[in-house]
ZARODO-8811 format. One record per residue: residue in one letter; z, y, x of N, C-alpha, C in turn. Coordinates in steps of 0.001 Angstrom, whole numbers, plus 500000, padded with zeros to 6 digits. Each point is the difference from the previous one (the first is absolute). Layout:
BEGIN
AZYXZYXZYX...
% end
This chain:
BEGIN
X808551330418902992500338500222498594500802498812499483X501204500230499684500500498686499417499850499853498519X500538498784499789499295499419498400500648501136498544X500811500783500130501051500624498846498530501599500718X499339500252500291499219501007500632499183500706499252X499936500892499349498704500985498659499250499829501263X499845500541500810498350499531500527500030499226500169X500283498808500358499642498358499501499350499936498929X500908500103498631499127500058498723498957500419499925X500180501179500201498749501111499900498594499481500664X500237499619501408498872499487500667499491498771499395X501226498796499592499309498861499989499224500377498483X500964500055498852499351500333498865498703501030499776X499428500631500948499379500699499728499005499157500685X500353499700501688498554499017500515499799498676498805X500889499464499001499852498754499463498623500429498686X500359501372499689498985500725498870498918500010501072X499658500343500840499139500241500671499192498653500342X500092498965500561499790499079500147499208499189498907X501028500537498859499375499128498982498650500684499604X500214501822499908498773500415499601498763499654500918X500199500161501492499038500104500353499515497905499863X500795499360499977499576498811499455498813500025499001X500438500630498780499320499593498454498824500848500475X499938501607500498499248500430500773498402499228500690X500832499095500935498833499140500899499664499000499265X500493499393498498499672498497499088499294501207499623X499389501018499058499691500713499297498754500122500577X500188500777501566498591500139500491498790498480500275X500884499152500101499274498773500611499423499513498937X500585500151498673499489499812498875498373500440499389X500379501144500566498681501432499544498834499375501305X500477500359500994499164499053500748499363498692500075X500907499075499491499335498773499723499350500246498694X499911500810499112499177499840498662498864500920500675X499984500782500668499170501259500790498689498681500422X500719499253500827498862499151500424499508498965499092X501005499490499090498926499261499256499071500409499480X500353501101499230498812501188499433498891499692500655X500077500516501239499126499619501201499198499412499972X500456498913499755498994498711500961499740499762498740X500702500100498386499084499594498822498857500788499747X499931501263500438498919501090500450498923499524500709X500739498936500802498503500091500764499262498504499344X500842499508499470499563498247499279499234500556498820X500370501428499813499226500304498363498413500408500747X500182500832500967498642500003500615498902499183500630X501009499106500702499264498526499763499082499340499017X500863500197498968499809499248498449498523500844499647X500257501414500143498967500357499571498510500029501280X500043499767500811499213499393501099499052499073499584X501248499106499387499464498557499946499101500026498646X500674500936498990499293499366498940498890500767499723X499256500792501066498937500518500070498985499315501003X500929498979500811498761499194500689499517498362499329X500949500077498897499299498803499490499105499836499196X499460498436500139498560500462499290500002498138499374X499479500157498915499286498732499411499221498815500548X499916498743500271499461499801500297499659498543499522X498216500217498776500142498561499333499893498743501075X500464498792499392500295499763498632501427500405499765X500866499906501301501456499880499640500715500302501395X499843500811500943500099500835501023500149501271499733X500547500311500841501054501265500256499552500676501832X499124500965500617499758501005500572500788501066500185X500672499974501152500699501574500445499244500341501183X499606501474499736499370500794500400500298500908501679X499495500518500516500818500572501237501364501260499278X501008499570500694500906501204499186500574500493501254X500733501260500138500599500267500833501702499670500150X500039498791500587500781499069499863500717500315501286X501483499888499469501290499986501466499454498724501032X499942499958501456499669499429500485501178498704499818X501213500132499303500797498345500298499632499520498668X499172500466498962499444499260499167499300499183500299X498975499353501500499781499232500632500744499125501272X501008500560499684501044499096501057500992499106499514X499578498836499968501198499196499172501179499770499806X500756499652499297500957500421499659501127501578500635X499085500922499441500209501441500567500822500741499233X500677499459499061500640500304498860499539501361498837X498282499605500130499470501334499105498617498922499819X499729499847498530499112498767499072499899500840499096X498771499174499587498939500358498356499629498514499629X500002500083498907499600498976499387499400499993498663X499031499677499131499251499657498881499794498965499307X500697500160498863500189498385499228499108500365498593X499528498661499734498946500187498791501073499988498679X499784500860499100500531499556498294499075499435499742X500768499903499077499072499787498611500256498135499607X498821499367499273500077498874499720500448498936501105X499140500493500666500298498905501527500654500803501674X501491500469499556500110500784500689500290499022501280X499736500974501250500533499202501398500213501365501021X501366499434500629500543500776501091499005500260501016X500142501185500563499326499752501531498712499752499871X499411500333499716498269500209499746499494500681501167X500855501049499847499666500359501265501206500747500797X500152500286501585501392500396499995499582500547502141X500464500560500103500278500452501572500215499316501004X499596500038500758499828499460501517501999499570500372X500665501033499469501031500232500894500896499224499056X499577499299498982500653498655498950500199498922501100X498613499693500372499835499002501257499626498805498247X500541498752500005500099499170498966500653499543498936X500783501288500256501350499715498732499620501191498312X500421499841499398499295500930498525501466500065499643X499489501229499335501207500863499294500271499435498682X501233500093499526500441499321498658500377501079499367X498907500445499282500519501029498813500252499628499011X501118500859499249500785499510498628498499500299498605X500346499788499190499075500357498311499483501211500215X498711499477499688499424501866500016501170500621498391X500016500962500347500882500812499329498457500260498648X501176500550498829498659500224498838499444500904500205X500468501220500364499343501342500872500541500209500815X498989501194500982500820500780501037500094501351499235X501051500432501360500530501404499798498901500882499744X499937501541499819498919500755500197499375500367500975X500671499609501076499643500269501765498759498969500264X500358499034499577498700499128499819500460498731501431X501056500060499968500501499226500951501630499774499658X500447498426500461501521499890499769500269499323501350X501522499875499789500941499732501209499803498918499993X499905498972500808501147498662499883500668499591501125X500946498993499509501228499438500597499165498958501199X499815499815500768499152498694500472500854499195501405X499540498745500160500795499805501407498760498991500509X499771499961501033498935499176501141500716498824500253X499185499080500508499770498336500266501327500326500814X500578500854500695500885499516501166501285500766499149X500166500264498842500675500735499937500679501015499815X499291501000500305500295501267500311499211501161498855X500995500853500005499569500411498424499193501511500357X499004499896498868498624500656500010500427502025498999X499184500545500378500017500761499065498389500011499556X499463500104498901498807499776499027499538500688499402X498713500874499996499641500148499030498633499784499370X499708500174498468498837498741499646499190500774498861X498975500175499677498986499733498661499561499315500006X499639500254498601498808498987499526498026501019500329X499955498915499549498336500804500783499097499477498998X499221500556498951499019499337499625498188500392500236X499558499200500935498304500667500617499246499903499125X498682501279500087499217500191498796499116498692499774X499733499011500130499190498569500602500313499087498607X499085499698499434500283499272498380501330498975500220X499082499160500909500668498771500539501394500226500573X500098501428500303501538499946500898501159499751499707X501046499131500535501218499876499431500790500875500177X500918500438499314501550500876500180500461499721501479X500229500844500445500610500075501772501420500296499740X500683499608501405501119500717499746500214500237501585X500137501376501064499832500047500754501922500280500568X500137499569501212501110500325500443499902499993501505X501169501388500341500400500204501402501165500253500186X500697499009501078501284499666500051500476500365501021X500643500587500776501012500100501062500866499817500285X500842499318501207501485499548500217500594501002500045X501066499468499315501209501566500242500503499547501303X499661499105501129500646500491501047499181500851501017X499347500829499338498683500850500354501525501302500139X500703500137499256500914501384499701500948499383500773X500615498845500547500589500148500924500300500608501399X498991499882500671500326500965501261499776501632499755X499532500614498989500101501668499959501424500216499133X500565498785499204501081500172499129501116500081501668X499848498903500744500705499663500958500181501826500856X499655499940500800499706501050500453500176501569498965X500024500138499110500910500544499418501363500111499942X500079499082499889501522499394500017500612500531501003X499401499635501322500222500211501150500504501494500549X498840500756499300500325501417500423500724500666498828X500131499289498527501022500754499389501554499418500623X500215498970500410501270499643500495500048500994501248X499364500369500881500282500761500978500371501543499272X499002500176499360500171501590499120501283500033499637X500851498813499204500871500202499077501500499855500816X499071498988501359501885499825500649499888501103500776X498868501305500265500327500921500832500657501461498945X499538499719498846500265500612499099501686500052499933X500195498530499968501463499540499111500828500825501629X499889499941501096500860500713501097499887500751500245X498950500855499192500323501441500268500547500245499066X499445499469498763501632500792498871501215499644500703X500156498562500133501514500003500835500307500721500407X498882500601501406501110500915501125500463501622498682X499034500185499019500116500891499090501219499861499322X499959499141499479501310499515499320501469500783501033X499993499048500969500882499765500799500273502019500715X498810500712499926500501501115500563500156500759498612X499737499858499201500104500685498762501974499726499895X499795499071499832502092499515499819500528500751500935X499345500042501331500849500516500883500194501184499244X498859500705500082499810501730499562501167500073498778X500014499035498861500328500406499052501360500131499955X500520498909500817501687499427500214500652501325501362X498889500633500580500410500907501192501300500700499221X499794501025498617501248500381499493501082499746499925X499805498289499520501401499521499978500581499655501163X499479500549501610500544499261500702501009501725500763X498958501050499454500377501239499933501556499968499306X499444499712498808501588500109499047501049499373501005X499979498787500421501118499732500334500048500255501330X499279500608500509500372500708501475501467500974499425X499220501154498625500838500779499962500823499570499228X500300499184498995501477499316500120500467499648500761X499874499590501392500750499474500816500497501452500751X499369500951499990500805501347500554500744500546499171X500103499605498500500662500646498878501841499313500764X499229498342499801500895499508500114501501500227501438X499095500655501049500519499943501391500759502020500191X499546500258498910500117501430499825498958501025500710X499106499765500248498660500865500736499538500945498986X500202499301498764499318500830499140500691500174498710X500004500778499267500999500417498603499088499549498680X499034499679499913499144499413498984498544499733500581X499341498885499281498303499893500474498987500655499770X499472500536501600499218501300500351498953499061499839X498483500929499955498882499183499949498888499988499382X499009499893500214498735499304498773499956499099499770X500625499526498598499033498666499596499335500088498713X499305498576499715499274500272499450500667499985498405X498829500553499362500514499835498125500832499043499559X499419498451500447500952499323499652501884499796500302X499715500627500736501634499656501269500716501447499662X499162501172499269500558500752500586501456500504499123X499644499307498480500901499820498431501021499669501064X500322498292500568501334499723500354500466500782501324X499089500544500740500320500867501341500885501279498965X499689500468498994500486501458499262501213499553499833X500289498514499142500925499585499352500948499523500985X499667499499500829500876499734501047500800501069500906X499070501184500305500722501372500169500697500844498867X499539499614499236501201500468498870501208499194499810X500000498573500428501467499590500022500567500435501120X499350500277501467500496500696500458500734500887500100X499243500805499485500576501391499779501216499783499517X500183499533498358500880499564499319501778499726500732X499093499073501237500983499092500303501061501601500946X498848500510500545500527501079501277500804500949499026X499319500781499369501224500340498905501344499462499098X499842498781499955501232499111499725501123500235500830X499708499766500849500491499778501424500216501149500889X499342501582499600500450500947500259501322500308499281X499798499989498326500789500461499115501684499239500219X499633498573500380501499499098500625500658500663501136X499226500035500570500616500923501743500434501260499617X499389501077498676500483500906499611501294500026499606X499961499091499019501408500088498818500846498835500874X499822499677501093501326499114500877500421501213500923X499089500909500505501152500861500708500382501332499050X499482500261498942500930500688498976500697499247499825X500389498804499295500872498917499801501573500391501353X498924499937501251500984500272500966500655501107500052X499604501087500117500023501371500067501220500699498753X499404498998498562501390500204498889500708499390500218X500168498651500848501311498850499889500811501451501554X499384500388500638500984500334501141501114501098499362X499836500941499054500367500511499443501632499951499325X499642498436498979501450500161499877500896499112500899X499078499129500963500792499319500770500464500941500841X499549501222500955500214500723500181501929500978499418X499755499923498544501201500782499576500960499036500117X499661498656499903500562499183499529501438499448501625X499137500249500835500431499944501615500492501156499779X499878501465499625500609501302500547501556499835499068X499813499035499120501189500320498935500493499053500363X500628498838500944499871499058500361501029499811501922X499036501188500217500487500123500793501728500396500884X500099501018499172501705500296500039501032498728499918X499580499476499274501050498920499583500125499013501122X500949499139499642500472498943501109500170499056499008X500195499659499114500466499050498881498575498504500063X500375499276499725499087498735500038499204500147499128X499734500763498816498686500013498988499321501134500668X500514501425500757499161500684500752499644499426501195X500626499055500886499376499192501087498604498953499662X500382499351498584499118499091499694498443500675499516X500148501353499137499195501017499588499304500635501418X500608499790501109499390500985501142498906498570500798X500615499196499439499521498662500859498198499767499101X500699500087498757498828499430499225498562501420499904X500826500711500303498566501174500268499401500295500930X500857499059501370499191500149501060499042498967500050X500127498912499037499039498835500651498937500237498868X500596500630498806498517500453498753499316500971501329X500847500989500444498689501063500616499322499277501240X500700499216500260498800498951501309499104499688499431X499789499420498578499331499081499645499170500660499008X500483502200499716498621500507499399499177500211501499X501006500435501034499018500906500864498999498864500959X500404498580499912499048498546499993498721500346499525X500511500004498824498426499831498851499403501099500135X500513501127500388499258501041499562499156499923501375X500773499607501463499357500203501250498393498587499919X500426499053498750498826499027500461498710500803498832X500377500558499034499411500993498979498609500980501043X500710500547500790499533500839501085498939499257501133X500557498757500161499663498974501389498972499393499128X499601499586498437499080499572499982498424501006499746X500829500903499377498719501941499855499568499664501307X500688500079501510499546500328501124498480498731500661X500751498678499372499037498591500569498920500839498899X499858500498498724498597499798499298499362501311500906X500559500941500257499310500760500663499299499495501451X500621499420500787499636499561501381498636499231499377X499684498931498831499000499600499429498299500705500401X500239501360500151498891501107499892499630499834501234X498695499773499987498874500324501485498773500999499519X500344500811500794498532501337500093499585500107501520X498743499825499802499185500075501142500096501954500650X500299500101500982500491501404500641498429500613499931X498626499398500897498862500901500678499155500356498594X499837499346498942499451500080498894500533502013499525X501044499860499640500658500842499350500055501628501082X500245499279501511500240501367500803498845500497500380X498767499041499941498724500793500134499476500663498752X500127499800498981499993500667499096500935500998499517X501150500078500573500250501484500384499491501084500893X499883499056501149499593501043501011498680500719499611X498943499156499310498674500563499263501065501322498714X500533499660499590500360501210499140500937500989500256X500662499513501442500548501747500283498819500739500795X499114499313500846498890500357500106499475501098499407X499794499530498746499061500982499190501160501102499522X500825499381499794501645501009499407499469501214501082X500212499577501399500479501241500829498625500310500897X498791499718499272498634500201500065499835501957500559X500321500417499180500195501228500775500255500668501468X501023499231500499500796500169501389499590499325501100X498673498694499184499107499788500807501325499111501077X500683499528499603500953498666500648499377499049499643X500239498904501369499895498475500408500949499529499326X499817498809499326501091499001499566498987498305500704X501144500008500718499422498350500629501076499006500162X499648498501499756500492498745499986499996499899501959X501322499645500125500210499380501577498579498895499722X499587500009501648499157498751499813500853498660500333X501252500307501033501143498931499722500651499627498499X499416500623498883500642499146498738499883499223499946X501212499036499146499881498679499934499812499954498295X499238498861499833499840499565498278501479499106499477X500598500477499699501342499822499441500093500054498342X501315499877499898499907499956498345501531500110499729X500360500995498730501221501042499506500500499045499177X501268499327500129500844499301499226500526501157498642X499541500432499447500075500850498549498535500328499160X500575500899499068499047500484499549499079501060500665X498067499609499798499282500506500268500080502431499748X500656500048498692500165501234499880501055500616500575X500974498980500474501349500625500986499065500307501236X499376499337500640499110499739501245499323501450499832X498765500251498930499819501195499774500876500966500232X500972500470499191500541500607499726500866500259501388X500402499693500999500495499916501274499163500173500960X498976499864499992499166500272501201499071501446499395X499505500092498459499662501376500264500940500636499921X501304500346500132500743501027500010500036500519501647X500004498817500660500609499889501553498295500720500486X498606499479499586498935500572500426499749501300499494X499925500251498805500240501508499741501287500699500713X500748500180500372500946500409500748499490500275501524X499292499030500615499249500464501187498782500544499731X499721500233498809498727500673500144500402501064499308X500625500463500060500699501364499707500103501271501509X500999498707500500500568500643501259498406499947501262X499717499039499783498527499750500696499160500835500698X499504500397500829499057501028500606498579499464500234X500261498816500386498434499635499765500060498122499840X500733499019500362500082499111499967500955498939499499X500360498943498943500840499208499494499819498634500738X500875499115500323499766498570500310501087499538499449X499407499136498885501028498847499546499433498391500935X501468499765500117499579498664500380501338498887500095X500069498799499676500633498759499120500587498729501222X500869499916500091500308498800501041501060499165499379X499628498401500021501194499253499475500913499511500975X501031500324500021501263500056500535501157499580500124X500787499196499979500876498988499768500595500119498413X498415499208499382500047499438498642499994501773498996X499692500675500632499952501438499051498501500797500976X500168500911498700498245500381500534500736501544499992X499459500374501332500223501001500544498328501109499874X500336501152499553498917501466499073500289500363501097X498950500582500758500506501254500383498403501522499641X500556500958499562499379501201499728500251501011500966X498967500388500715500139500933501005499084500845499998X500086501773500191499417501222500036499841500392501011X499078501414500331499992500589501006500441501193499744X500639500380499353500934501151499103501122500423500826X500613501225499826500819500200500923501104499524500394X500732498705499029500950499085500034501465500400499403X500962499327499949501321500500499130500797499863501114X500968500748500019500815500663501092501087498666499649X500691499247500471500811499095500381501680499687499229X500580501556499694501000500170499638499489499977497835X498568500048500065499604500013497829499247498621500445X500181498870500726499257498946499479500567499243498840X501337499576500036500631499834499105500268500413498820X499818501667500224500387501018498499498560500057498962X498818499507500917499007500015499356499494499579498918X501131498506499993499809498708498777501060500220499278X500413501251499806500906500508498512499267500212499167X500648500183498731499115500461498457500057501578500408X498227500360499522500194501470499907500133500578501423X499991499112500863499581501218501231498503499805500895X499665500886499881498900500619500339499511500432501743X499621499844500837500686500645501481498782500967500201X498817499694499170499130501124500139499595500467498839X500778501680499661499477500206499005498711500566499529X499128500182501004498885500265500160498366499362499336X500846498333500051499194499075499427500269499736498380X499067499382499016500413500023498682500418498119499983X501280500594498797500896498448500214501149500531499299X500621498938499395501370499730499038500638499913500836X500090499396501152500984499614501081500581498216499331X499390499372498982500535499537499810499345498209500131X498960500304501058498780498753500225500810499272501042X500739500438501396500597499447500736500787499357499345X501279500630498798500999499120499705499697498901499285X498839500302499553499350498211499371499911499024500903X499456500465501350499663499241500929501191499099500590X501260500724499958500840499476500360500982498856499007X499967500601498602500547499512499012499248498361499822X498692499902499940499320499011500059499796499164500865X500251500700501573500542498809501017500838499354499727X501493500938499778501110499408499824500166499116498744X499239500024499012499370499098499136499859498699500213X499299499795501292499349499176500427500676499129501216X500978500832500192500884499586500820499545500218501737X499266501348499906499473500787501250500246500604500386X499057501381500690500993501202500603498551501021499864X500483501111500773499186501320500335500396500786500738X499157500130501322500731500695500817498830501030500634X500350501034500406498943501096500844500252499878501420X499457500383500444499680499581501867498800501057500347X500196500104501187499110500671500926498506499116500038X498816500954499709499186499227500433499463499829501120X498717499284500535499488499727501210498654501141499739X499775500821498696498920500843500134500669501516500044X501207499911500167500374501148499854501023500701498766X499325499205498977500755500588498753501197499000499299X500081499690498984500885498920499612499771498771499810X500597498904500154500146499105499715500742499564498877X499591499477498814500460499435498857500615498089499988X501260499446500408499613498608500255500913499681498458X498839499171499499500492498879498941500270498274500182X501691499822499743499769498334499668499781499509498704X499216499103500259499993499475498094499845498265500060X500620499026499200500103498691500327498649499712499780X499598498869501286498556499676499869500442498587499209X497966499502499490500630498885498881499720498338500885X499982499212499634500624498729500806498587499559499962X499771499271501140498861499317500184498765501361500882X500716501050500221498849500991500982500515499982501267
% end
């Protein structure tokens, strides 16, 4: 694909949207996930909390008792990054009164008891440990039914690098999810363009046969979008072919009236001997060179747009042979394709093609007794028909008289007499022939030339 390339664009700009979405995509999920787990683990610090503040107990004069609780086992493993701790209010408040195994000797530094808590009966806090590393918290206050008892304030803290390795590992398998994700849209992407751009590669197939003369306007399906300038583009066509008919028209009328008086102009012209009738005989011979020029390249270019035309021959003759078939269904005649046909193709129009071969196949299936064989050979650069019967055949001295207007050789059969002389008129059209011959089944032979088209 080089850089000036719509699928270039198309691909990169579309993988660059892509990329980015599935980017904001994977920040989005990691997000939900990392709040997924804090939730988490503050879930389980709230259950803690409430653990704890059902195993504590009073104890005069100025002691503090925790009770058996069903406690995470790294709440006894030191520095395990999961602590409780109990600090006294009140008049003589003090940190760490009492606090978890898994503190080891260091105490938590909590900020001001706040003036209330929330209605949950528990709040967040911000916290960070002796080494550092920052805590997530949460805390009440506690007051025991005991006269003497002071205001508590209980807390359980956990490291947030507790959410590191399930955050990690997330990560892990959404980056795999998302880069297997992101290449299969690619290859999506990438066959979707193909699919979509396939038309345009259609279109200019068939412009390039418009262009080479294969074809007289663009044949085809495409799609909705393409198909406005595919219409519009065959309508300048058209346009153009009628332009260009109507010029070739009115240049050999042009010709046809100029011969006329140049014509009188030479007959009146002629008698004389005098130097203005010599100069007059001179100057009308080189005007009539130079209409019957134009008019012969007038002619020479009609002939190149025609040679333009390619029709495929087996398409069209098997679908005759299926319909004289049924035509002469009655008489209970064979119509069959040589199995020596060749797949060739008719330098004209598809309805001349018609129009020439059913005349020539109805014609043997007329004369016919029980069997037709058409069959097609290309031949030095012309495609050679041949139609052959098992009919009683044409006597030698009417092969020729046969391809007149209006004659008939059997009047027995129903017919204008006037299907052969098409056959011939339209060769010679074409710059072909038509000839009858003896067949090899007995009855006649029909042989047609017709120019085959370039490239078969």
């Amino acid at each position: 694909m080089k850089a000036g390339s719509l699928r270039l664009r198309l691909l990169a700009g579309t993988l660059a949207w892509m990329l980015l979405a599935i980017a904001l995509v994977g920040w989005g999920l990691r997000a939900l996930f990392q709040e997924h787990v804090t939730q988490q683990l503050q879930a389980q610090l709230v259950m803690q909390l409430d653990h704890l503040s059902a195993s504590v107990d009073w104890v005069a004069p100025g002691g503090v008792s925790v009770g058996s609780m069903a406690a995470d086992p790294r709440l006894a493993q030191p520095l395990s990054g999961l602590y409780w701790q109990i600090d006294r209010l009140g008049a003589a408040p003090q940190a760490g009164v009492a606090r978890s195994r898994s503190l080891w000797d260091q105490v938590l530094r909590l900020p001001v008891v706040p003036a209330s808590y929330p209605a949950s009966g528990y709040s967040v806090l911000p916290l960070h440990d002796a080494q550092g590393h920052e805590l997530l918290a949460v805390a009440r206050p506690l007051q025991l039914p005991e006269d003497d008892a002071p205001l508590l304030r209980l807390v359980v803290a956990g490291d947030k690098a507790l959410l590191a390795e399930p955050l990690q590992r997330f990560t892990q398998m959404l980056l795999m999810a998302l880069g297997m994700l992101a290449l299969g849209l690619a290859l999506a992407v990438a066959v979707q363009l193909q699919l979509a751009l396939r038309p345009l590669k259609l279109l200019r197939a068939r412009l390039a046969g418009v262009r080479s003369g294969a074809a007289a306007q663009l044949e085809g399906s495409f799609p909705q979008e393409l198909q406005p300038l595919v219409n519009e583009f065959n309508h300048v066509l058209q346009e153009n072919a009628d332009m260009v008919q109507r010029a070739r028209t009115q240049a050999g009328n042009l010709a046809h009236a100029v011969h006329t008086p140049l014509s009188i102009l030479a007959n009146a012209a002629a008698p004389e001997h005098t130097p203005l009738a010599l100069l007059v005989q001179e100057q009308v011979a080189i005007a009539s060179r130079q209409v019957d020029y134009h008019l012969a390249r007038a002619r020479a270019a009609a002939a190149v747009r025609a040679t333009g035309l390619r029709t495929p021959v087996l398409p069209p003759l098997l679908e005759l042979l299926h319909t004289m078939q049924r035509l002469h269904a009655a008489r209970d005649l064979s119509f069959e394709l040589a199995p020596q046909a060749q797949d060739v193709a008719f330098r004209g129009e598809e309805q001349d093609l018609y129009e020439l071969l059913g005349n020539l196949i109805d014609n043997a299936g007329k004369s016919a007794r029980q069997r037709v064989v058409v069959d097609v050979q290309l031949s030095e650069g012309q495609l050679c028909f041949t139609v052959d019967d098992d009919g009683p055949g044409i006597p030698e001295a009417e092969r020729e008289h046969m391809f007149e207007r209006g004659v008939q050789l059997d009047e027995q059969r129903p017919g204008s007499g006037l299907g052969l002389d098409i056959v011939r008129a339209l060769a010679e059209t074409y710059g072909g022939s038509v000839q009858a011959q003896a067949s090899p089944l007995g009855g006649a032979r029909l042989r047609l030339l017709l120019p085959a088209a370039n490239g078969v």
